[in-house]
C-alpha positions as CSV (number, residue, x, y, z in Angstrom):
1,X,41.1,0.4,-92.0
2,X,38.2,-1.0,-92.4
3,X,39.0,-3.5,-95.5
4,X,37.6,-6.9,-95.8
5,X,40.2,-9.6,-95.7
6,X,40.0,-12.4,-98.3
7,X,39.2,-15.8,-97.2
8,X,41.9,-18.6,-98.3
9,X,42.5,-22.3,-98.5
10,X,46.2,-23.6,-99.3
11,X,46.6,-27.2,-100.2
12,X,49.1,-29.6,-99.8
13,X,49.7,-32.4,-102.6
14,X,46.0,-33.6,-103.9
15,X,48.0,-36.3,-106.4
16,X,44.7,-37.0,-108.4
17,X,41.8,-37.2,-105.5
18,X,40.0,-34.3,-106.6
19,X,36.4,-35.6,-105.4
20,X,38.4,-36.0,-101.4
21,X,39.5,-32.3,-101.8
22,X,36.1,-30.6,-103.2
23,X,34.1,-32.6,-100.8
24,X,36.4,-31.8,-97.9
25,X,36.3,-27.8,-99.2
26,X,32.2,-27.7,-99.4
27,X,32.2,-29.3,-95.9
28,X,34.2,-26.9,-94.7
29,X,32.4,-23.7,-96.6
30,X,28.9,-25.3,-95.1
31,X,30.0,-24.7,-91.4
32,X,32.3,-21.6,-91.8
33,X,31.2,-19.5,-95.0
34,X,32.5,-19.2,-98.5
35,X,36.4,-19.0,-99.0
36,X,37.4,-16.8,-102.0
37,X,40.1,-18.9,-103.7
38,X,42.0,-22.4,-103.4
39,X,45.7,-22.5,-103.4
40,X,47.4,-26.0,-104.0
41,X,51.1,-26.4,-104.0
42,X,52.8,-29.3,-104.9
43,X,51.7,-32.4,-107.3
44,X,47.9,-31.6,-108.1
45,X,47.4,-34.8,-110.9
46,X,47.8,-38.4,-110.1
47,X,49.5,-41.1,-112.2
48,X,47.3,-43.5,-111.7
49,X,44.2,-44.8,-113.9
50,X,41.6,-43.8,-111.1
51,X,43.3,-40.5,-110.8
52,X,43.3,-40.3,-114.2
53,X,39.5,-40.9,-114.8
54,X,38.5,-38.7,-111.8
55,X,40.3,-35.6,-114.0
56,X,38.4,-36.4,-117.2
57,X,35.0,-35.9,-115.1
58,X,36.1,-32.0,-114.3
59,X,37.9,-31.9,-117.5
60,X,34.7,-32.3,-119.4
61,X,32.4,-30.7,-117.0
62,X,30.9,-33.1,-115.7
63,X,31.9,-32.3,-112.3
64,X,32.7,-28.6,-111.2
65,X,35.2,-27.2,-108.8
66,X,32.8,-25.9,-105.8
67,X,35.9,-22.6,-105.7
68,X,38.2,-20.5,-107.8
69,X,41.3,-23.1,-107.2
70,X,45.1,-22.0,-108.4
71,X,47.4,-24.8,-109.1
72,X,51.2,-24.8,-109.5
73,X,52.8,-27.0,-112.5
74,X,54.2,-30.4,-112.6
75,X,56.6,-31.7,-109.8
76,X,57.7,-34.9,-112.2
77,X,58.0,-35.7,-115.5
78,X,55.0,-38.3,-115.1
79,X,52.8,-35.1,-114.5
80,X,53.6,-33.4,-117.4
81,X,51.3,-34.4,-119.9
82,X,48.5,-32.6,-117.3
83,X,49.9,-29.1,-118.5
84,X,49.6,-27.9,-122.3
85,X,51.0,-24.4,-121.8
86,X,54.0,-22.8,-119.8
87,X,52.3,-19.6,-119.7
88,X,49.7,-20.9,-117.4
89,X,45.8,-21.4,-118.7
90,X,42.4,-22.3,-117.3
91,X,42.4,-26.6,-117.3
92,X,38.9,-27.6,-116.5
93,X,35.8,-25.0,-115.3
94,X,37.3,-23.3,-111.8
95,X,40.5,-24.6,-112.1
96,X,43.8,-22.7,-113.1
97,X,47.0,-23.3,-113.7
98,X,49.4,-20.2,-112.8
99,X,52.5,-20.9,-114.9
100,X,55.8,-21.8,-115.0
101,X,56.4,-18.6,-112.5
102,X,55.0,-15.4,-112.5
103,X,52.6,-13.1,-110.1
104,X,49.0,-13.7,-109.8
105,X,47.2,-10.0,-108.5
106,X,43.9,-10.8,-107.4
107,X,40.8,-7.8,-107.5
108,X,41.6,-7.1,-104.3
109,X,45.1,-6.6,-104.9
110,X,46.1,-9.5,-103.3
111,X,50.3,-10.4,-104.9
112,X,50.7,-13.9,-105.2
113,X,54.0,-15.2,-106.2
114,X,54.7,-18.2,-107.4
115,X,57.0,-21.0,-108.7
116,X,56.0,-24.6,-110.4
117,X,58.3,-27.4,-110.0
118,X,61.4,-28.5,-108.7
119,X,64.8,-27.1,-109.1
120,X,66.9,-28.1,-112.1
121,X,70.0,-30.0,-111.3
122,X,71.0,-30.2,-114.7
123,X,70.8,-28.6,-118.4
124,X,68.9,-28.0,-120.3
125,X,66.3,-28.0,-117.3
126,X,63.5,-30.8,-117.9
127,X,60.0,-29.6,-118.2
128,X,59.4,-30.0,-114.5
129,X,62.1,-27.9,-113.3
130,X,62.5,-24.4,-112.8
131,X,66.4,-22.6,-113.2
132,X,68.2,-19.8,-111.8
133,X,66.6,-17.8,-114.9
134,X,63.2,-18.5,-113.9
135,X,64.2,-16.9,-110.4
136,X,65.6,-14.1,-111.7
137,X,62.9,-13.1,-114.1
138,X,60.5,-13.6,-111.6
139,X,62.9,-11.7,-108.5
140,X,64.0,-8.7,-110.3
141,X,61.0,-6.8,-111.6
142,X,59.1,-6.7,-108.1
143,X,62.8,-6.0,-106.4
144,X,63.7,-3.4,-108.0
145,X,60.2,-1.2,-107.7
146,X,61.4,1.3,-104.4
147,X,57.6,0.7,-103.4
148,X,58.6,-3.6,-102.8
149,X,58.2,-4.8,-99.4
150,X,57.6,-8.0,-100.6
151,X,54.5,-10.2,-101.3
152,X,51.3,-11.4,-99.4
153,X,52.0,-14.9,-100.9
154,X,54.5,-17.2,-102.0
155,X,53.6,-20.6,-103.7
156,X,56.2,-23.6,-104.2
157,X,56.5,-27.4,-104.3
158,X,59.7,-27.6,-103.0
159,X,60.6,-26.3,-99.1
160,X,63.3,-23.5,-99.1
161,X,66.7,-25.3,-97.5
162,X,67.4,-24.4,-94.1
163,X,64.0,-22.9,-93.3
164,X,64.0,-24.6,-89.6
165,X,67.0,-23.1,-88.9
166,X,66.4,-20.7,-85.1
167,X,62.6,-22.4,-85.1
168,X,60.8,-25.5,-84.2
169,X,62.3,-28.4,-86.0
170,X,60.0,-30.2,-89.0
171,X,59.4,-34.1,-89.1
172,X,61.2,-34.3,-91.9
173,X,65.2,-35.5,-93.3
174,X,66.6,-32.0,-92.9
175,X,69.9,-33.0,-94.5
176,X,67.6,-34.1,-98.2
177,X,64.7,-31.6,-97.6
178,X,64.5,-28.5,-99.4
179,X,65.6,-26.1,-102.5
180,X,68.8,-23.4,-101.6
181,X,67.1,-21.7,-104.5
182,X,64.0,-21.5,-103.5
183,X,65.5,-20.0,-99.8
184,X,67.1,-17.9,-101.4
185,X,63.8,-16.9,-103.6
186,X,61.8,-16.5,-100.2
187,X,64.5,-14.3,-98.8
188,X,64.5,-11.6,-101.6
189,X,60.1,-11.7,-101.8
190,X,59.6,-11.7,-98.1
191,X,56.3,-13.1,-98.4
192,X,54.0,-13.0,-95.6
193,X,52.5,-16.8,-96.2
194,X,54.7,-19.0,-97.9
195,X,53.5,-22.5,-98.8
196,X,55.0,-25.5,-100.1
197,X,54.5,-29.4,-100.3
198,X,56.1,-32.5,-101.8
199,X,57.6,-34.1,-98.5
200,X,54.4,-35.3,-97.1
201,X,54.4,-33.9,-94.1
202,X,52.7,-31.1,-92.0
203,X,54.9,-28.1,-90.9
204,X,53.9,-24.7,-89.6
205,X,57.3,-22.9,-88.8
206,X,56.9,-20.2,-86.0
207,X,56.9,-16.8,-88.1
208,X,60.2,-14.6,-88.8
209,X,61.5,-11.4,-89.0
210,X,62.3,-9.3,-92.3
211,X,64.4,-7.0,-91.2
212,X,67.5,-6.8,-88.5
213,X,66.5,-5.5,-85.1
214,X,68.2,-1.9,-84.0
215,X,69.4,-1.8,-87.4
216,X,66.8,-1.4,-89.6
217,X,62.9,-0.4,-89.7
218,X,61.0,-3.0,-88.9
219,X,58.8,-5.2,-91.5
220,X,56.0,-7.5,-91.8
221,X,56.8,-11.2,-90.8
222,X,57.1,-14.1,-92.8
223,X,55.1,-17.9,-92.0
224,X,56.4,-20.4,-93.4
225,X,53.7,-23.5,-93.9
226,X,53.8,-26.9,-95.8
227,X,50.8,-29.0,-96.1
228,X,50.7,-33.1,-96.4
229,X,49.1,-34.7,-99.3
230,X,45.3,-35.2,-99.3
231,X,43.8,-38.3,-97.6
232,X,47.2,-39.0,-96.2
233,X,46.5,-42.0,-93.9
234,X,48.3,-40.5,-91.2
235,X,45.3,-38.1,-91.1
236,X,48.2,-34.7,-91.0
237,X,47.3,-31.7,-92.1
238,X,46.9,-30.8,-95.9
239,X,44.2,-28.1,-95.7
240,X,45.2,-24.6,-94.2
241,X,42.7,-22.0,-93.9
242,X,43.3,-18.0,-93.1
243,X,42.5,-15.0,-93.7
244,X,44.6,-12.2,-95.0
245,X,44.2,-8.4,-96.0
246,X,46.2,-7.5,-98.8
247,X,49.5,-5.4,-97.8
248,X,49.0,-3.1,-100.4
249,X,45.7,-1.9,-98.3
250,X,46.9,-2.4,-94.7
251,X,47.6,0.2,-92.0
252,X,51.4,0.0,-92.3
253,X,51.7,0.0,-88.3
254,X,49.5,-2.8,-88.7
255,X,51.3,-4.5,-90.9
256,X,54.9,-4.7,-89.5
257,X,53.3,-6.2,-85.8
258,X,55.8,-9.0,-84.5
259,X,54.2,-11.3,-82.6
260,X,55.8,-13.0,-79.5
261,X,56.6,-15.9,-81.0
262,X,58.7,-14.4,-83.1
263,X,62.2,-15.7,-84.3
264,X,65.2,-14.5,-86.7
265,X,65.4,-15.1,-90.2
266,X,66.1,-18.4,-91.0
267,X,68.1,-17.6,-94.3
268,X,70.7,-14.9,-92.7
269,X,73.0,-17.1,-91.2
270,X,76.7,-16.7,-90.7
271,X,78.9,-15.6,-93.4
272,X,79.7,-19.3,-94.3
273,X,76.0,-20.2,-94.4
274,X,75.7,-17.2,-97.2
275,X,78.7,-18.5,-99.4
276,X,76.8,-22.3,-99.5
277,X,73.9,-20.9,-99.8
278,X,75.0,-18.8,-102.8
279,X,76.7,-22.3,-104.2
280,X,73.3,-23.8,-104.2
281,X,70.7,-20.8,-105.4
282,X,70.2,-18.7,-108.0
283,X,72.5,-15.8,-108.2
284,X,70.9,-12.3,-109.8
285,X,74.2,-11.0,-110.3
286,X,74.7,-11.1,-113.6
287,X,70.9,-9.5,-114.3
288,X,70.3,-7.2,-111.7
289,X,71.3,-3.3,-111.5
290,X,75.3,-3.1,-111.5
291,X,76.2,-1.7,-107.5
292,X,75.0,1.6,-107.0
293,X,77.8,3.8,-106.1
294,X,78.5,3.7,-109.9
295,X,76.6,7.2,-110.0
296,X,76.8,9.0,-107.1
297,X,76.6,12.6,-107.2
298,X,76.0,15.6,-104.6
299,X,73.4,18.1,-103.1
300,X,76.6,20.1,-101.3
301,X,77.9,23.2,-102.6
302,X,81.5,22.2,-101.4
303,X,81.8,21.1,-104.7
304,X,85.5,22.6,-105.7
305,X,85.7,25.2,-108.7
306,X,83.9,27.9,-107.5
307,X,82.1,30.6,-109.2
308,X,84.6,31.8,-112.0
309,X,83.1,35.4,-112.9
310,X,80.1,34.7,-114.4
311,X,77.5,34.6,-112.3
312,X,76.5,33.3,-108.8
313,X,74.8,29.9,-108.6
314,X,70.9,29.9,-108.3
315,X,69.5,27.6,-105.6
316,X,66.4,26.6,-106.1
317,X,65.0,25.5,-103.1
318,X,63.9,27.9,-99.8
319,X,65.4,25.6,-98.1
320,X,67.8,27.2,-96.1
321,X,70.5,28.2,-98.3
322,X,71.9,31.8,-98.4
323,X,69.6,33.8,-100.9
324,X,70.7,36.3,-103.6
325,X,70.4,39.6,-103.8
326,X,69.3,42.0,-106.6
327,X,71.5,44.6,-107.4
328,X,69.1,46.9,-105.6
329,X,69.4,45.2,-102.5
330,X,66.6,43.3,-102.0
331,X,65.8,39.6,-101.5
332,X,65.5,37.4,-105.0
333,X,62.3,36.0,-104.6
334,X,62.2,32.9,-102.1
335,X,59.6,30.0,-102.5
336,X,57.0,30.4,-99.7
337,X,57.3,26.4,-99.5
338,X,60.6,24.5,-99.8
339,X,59.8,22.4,-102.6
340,X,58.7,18.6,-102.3
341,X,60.0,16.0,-104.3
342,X,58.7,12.6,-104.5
343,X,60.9,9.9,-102.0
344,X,61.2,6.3,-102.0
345,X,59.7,4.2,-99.2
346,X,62.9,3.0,-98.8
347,X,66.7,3.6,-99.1
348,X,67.8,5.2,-102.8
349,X,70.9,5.3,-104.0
350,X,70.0,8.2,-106.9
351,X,67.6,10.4,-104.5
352,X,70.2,13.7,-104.4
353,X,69.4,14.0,-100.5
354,X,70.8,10.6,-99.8
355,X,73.0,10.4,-97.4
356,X,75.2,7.4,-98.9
357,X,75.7,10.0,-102.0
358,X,79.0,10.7,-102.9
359,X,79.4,13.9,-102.7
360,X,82.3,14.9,-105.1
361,X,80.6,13.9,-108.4
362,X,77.7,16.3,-108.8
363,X,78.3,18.7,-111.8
364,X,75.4,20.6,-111.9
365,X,71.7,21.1,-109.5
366,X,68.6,22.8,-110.9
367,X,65.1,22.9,-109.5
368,X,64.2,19.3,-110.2
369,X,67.4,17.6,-112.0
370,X,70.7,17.1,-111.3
371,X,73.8,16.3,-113.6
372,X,76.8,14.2,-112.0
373,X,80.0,12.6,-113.6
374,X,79.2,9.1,-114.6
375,X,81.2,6.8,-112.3
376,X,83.1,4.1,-114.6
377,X,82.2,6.3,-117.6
378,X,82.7,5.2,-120.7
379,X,84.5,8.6,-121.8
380,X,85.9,11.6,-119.9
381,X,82.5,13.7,-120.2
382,X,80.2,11.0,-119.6
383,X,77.2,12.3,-118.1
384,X,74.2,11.1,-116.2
385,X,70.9,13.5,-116.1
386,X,69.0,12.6,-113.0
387,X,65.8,13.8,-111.3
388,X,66.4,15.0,-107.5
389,X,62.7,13.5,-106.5
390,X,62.2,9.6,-106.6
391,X,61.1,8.9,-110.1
392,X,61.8,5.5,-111.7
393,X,61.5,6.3,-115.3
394,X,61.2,9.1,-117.5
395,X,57.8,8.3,-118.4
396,X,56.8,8.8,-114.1
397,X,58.5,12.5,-114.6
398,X,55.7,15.3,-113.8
399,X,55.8,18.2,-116.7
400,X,58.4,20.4,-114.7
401,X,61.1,17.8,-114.1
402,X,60.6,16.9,-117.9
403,X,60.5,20.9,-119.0
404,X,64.0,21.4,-116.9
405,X,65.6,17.9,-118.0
406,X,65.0,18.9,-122.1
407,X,66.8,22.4,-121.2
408,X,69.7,20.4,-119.9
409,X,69.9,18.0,-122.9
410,X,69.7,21.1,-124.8
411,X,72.8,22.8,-122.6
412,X,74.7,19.7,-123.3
413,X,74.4,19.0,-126.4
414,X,75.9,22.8,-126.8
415,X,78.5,22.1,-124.4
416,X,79.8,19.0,-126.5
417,X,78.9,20.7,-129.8
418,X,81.6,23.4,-128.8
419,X,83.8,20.3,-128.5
420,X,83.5,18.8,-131.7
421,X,81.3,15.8,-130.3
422,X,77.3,14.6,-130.7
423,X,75.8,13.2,-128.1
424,X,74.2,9.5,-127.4
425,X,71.0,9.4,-124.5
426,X,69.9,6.3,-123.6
427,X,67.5,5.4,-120.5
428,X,66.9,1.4,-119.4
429,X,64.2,1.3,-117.5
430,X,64.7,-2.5,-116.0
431,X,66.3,-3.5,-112.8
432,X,66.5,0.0,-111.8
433,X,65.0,2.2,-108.9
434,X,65.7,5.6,-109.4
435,X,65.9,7.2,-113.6
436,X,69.4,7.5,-114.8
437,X,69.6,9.2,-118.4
438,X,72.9,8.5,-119.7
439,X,74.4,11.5,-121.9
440,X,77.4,9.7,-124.1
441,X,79.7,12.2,-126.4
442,X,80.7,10.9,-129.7
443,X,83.3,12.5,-131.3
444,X,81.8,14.2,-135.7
445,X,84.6,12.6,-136.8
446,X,84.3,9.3,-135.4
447,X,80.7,8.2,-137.1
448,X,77.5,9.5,-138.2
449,X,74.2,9.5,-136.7
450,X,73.3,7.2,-139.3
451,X,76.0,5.0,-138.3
452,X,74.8,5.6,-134.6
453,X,71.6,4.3,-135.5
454,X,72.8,1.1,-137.5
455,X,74.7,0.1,-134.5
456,X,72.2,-0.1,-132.3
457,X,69.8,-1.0,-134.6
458,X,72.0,-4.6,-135.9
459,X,73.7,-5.2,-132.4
460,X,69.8,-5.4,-131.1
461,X,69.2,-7.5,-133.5
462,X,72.2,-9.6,-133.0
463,X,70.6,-10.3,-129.6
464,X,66.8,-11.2,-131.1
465,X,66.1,-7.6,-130.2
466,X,64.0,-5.5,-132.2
467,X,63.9,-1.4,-131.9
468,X,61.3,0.4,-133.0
469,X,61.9,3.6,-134.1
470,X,59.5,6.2,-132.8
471,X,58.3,9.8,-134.3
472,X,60.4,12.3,-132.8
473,X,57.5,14.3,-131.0
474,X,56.1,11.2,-129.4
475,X,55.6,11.4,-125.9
476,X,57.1,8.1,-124.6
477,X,54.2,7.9,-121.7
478,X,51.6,6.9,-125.3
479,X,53.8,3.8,-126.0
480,X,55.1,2.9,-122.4
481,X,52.7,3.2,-119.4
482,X,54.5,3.9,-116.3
483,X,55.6,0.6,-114.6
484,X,56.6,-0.7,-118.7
485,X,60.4,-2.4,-118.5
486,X,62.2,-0.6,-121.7
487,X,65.3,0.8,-122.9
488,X,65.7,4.1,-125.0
489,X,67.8,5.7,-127.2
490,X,67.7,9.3,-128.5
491,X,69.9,10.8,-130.9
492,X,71.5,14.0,-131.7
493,X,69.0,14.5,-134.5
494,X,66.1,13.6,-132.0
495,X,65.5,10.3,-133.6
496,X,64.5,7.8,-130.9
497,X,64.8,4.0,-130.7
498,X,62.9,2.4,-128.5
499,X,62.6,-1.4,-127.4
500,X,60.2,-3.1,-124.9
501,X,61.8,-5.3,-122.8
502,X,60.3,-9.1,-122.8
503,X,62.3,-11.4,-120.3
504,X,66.0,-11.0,-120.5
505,X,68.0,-7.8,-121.2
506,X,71.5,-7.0,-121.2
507,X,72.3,-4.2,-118.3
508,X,75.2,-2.8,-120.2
509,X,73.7,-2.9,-123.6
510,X,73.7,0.7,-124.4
511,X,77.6,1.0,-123.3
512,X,78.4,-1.8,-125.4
513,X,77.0,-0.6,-128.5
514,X,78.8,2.5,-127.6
515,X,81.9,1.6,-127.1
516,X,82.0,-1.0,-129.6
517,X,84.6,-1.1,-132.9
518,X,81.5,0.5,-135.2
519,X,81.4,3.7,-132.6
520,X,84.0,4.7,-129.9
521,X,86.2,1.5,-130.8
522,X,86.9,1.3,-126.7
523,X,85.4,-2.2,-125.7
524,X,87.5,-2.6,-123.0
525,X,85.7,0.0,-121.5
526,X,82.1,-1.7,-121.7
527,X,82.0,-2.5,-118.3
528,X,82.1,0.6,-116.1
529,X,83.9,-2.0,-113.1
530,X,87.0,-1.5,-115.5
531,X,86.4,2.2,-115.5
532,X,86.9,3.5,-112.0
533,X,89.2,6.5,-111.0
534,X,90.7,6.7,-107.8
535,X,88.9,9.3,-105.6
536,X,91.6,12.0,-106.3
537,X,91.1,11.6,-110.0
538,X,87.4,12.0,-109.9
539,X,87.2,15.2,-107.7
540,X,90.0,16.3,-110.6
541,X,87.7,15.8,-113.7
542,X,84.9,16.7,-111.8
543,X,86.3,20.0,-111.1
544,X,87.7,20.7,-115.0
545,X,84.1,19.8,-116.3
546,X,82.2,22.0,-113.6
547,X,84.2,25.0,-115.0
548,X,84.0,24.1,-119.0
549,X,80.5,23.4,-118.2
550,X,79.5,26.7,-116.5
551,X,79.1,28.9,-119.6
552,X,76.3,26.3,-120.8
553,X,74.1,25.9,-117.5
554,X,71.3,27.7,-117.2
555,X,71.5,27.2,-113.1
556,X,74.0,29.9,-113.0
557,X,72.7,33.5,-113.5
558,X,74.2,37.0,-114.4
559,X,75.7,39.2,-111.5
């Protein structure tokens, strides 16, 4: 394609002998050309006074590091002292610490991932040490983009457990080496280099698979390299060089090449490696997006409750479908184009044509949004609002799927008006794929919207959350650029509450404000797991709500 690949260097443990490691880097750029950046894993500072003394002279600038050089944080307490900040910060001229964990995009576009430290066997977690949290904070916001297909890099000290496994064996005690966690962490980013340290020792694992063969589409490989430390006296390797074009720019035929050397995935063993290896890593369970058939919703017209007299149902698309007639006979106008929504670059469980979609909860289709029964719902006419394209939030929506999705909150705020009820939205953009607006009745003579409010408003706070209320004809997109983690509120008065999610959030927040004792007074029904309906008892409500539904929706049209 034509794109220059950066030049790299990855490092193994330099323990304090800085001057060995720049001088052996400028040899190296004098006989092959510059290298863009310096990546070194493992324990970067020394504990002794020489190491110590050889810092101070880059520390103070008396000595400069000859490339841009990336370091990962302290591997034992005695290291510590090296690092002022958690968040990462620039030590001496040239030199960088990353941070406790986080993702480093280069110019280029280059995604480097990365994780300081060894994993906590204890808590609180000592400085050193990273936890399951750290994981999952790092994990879950590149995951749960539909566009992930993992990163070019991943940096650790520790070796992922297990990594040998179906490749060439390392010099190295296989029953001590290695961090289940940190398998587990390579396993969900699927990076294509992956470098780590600490063990002393030199090992460049044959490269690996990403995906299942027959099963599923094939992806990039993954290599797997650890480094020794520098000057080892057993002369092994601690300097890798390569270069590498960031996947964000490659040919995708390109990128997903298997070489012959080839081998399976070291962390998809047996169903007994999975449950120790889920004993021993970080588990995103409890943070990640609840399993997806919770919504699942229908692009069929075999939906049960057919038309009732008022109208026949408008399809949008020329896609196929029958058309409708005028009453004079002749064709209603037909698209000359079936229409083209957005799709995900991988499997969705919220894109209507899905084919894992259950097809018995689908309420109402327009031209670009669908309504569907919430599965697990909190009450009986929970609703979900969702775009038919791939679209992760509502501030991604184009103007036409936002004009159709305000004319069904307006139909349903009339359909639950006639019913004596308000209605609650709420969007959380976070550990989510595809946007899901929730659409919550609340019965007048339960609360107030003031009440509403307060409740979400002191429960947030209850959990060091703040919401900020927002003018009612803001456009979200002017305080939340797509790609922004947030949750959303919007109430029946079109107040909005809005927070901007930092680290942690709780997935079912907005159901348990809900259906807490201020509100709905039904928290047993938080968590929508407690809240399934047989099949049988789904397709029922489902088909009661289509009909008291139809005289609101605006997809059905006069005979």
């Amino acid at each position: 394609m034509g794109d220059q690949p950066m030049r790299v260097l990855a490092c193994g443990d330099v323990e304090g002998r800085l001057t060995a490691l720049f001088n052996r880097v400028q040899a190296i750029q004098k006989k092959t050309g510059p290298f863009d950046l310096l990546l070194c894993v493992g324990e970067f500072f020394g504990t002794t006074p020489e190491a110590e003394a050889e810092w101070q002279q880059y520390k103070t600038g008396a000595k400069k590091a000859p490339i841009h050089t990336y370091i990962l944080g302290a591997a034992s307490q005695e290291t510590v002292k090296n690092f002022p900040s958690a968040d990462g910060c620039e030590l001496a001229d040239n030199i960088t610490y990353l941070g406790r964990r986080g993702v480093f995009t280069g110019v280029s576009g280059l995604q480097i991932a990365y994780v300081s430290g060894r994993e906590a066997q204890q808590e609180p977690a000592p400085a050193h040490c990273f936890t399951s949290k750290d994981l999952s904070a790092l994990v879950a916001p590149l995951t749960s983009s539909s566009k992930f297909r993992g990163v070019d890099i991943l940096l650790t000290s520790q070796w992922p457990r297990g990594v040998w496994h179906y490749g060439n064996n390392p010099e190295v005690n296989t029953k001590l080496c290695g961090s289940g966690a940190v398998a587990n962490l390579a396993d969900k980013l699927k990076p294509r280099y992956h470098f780590a340290a600490l063990e002393g020792a030199h090992y460049e694992r044959l490269p690996y698979r990403n995906h299942v063969v027959l099963q599923e589409n094939a992806q990039h490989v993954s290599r797997f390299i650890a480094l020794a430390t520098v000057n080892n006296p057993a002369k092994k390797k601690y300097l890798y060089a390569f270069n590498i074009i960031p996947m964000k720019t490659m040919d995708p035929s390109e990128l997903v090449k298997q070489p012959q050397d080839v081998t399976e995935n070291p962390y998809r063993g047996s169903a007994k490696d999975k449950t120790d290896k889920q004993k021993t890593s970080f588990s995103t369970t409890e943070e990640e997006e609840e399993p997806a058939r919770q919504y699942f919703f229908d692009m069929s017209r075999k939906q049960g409750g057919g038309p009732r007299g008022r109208g026949r149902k408008r399809h949008p698309d020329g896609d196929g479908r029958e058309q409708q007639h005028h009453r004079d006979g002749h064709h209603q106008g037909q698209p000359k184009q079936p229409r083209r929504h957005p799709q995900p670059s991988g499997p969705c469980w919220f894109c209507l044509a899905s084919p894992q979609v259950e097809k018995h909860l689908v309420i109402s289709i327009g031209t670009n949004c669908y309504v569907a029964l919430a599965k697990g719902g909190l009450t009986p006419h929970h609703l979900l609002i969702l775009p038919i394209g791939h679209y992760q939030s509502v501030v991604e929506l184009s103007s036409e799927v936002v004009e159709e999705m305000e004319k069904y909150k307006s139909a349903l705020k009339s359909f639950y008006k006639s019913k004596g009820e308000r209605c609650v939205l709420f969007e959380r953009n976070y550990r989510s794929q595809h946007l899901q607006l929730q659409v919550v009745p609340v019965p007048l003579d339960r609360c107030t919207t003031e009440d509403i409010k307060e409740a979400f408003t002191v429960q947030a706070q209850e959990q060091q959350m703040e919401l900020m209320e927002i003018p009612q004809h803001t456009d979200l997109k002017q305080i939340a650029p797509p790609g922004t983690p947030y949750f959303y509120v919007e109430l029946d008065s079109g107040e909005k509450l809005f927070y901007r999610i930092q680290k942690h959030f709780p997935l079912q927040f907005g159901r348990e404000v809900l259906a807490s004792e201020a509100l709905l007074n039904i928290p047993t029904r938080a968590d929508w797991k407690e809240c399934k309906q047989s099949r049988e008892e789904e397709e029922e409500s489902c088909r009661q709500l289509r009909d008291e539904f139809q005289p609101y929706d605006f997809t059905w049209e006069e005979d």
